[in-house]
C-alpha positions as CSV (number, residue, x, y, z in Angstrom):
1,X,86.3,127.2,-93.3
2,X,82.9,125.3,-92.9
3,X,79.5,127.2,-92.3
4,X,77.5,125.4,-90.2
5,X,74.0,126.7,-91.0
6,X,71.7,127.2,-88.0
7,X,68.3,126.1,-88.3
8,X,66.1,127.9,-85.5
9,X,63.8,125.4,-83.3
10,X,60.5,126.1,-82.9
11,X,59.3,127.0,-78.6
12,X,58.3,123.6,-78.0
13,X,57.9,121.1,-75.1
14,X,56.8,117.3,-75.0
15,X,55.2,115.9,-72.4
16,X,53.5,112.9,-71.7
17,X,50.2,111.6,-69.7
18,X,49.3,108.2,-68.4
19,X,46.4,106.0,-67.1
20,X,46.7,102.1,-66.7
21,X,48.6,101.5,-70.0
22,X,47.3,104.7,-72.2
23,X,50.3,106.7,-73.1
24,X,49.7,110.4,-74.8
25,X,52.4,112.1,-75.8
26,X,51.7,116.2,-76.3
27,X,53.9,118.4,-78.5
28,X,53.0,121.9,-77.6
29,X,54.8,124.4,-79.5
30,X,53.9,127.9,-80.3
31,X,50.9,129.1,-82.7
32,X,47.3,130.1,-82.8
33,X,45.6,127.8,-80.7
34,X,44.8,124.5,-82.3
35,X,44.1,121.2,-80.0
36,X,44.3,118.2,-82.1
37,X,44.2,114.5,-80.6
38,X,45.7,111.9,-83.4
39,X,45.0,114.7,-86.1
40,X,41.5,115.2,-84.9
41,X,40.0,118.7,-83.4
42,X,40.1,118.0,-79.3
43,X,36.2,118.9,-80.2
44,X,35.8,115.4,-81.7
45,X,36.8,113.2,-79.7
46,X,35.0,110.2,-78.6
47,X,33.0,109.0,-76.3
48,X,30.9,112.0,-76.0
49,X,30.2,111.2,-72.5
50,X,33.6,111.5,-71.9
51,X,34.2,114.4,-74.0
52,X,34.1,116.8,-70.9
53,X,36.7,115.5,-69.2
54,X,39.4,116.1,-72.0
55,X,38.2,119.8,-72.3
56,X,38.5,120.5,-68.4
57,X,42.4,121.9,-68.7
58,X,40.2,124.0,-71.2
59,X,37.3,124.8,-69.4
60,X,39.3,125.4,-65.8
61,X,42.2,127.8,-67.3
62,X,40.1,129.8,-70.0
63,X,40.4,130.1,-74.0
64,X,42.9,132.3,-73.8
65,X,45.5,130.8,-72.1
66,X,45.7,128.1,-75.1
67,X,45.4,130.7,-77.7
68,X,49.5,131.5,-78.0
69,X,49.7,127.5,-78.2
70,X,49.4,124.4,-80.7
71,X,49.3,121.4,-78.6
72,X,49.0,117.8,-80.6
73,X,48.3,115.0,-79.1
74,X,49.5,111.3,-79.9
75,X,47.6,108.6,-78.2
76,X,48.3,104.8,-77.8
77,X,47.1,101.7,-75.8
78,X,44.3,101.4,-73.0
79,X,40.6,101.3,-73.2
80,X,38.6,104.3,-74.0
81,X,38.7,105.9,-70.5
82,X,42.2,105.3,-69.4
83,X,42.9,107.6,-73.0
84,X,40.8,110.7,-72.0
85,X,42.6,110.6,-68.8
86,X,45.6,110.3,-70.3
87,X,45.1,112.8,-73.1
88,X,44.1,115.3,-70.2
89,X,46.5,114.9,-68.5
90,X,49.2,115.5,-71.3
91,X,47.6,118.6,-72.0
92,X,47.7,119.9,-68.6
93,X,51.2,119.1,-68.0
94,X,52.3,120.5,-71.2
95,X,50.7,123.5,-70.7
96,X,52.4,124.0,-67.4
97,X,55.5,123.2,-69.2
98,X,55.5,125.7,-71.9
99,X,54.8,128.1,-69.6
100,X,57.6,127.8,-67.2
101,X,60.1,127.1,-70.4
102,X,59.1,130.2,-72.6
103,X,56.8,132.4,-70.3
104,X,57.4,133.1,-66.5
105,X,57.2,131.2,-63.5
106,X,54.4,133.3,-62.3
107,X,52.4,132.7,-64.7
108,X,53.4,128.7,-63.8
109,X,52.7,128.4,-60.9
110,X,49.4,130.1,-61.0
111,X,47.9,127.1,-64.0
112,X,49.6,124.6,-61.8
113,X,48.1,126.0,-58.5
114,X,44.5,126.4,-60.5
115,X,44.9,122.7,-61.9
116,X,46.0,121.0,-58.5
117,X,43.2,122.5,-56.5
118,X,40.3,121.1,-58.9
119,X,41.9,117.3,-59.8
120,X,45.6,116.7,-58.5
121,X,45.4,113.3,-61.3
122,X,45.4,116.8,-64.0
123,X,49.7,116.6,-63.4
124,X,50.5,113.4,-61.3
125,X,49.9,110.3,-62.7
126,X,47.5,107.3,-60.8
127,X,50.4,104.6,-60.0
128,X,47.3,102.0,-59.6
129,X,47.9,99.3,-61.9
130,X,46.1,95.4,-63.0
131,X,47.1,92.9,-60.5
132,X,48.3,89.8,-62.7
133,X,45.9,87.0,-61.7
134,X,47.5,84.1,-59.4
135,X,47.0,80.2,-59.5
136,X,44.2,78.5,-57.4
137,X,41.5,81.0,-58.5
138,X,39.7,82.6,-61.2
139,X,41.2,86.2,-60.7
140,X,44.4,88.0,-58.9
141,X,42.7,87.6,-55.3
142,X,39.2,85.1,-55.6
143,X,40.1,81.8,-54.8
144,X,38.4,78.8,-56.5
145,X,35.2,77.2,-53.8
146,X,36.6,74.7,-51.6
147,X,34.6,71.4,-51.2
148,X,34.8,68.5,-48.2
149,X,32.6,66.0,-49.6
């Protein structure tokens, strides 16, 4: 007669975002509202010029919607611009996930609704990607200058 004990798993979702080759990963779990981007505050992270554009799942869905919610973000590869994009857009989408998992689908479909009309690239990703460069030129589609003489 074995007792298996049971250990209880915290709400939680993962999702990721992607741009070019930045992969985010967000865990968003249940708690009081902390945003934190490879251990840092989402308030910190850098460039500043491109601090905006993280905070806009933030800015377009209100404080509160984030306050029931940890979200941390893991971030890997890419330049600096392909991350923010990435990082926003794994924030969006695990917003959206938590809330049809744990909340309502009401409630879902309204963030998703609010999110797609300002930037679809929020919760699809951009399939563009680098054209590898070809022989007979100096990039994927220049061609080297052809001489007659």
């Amino acid at each position: 007669a074995e007792t298996k004990t049971q250990i209880a798993k915290p709400d939680s979702v993962q999702c990721f975002g992607r741009k070019k080759t930045s992969v985010a990963v967000a865990y968003c779990k249940r708690g009081k509202g902390l945003i934190k981007v490879n251990g840092q505050p989402i308030e910190y992270v850098k460039p500043e010029g491109l601090r905006d554009k993280v905070l806009e799942p933030i800015f377009l869905l209100g404080y509160p919607r984030f306050k029931g919610v940890d979200i941390r973000v893991r971030v890997r590869g890419g330049g600096y611009t392909s991350q923010i994009y990435a990082i926003r857009q794994a924030i969006a989408k695990s917003l959206v996930a938590f809330n049809q998992k744990y909340v309502d689908e009401a409630t879902k479909t309204e963030i998703k609704d609010i999110l797609m009309s300002y930037d679809r690239t929020l919760l699809v990703a951009d399939p563009r990607r680098c054209e590898p460069k070809k022989f007979g030129g100096r990039s994927a589609r220049a061609r080297f200058q052809k001489s007659y003489r």
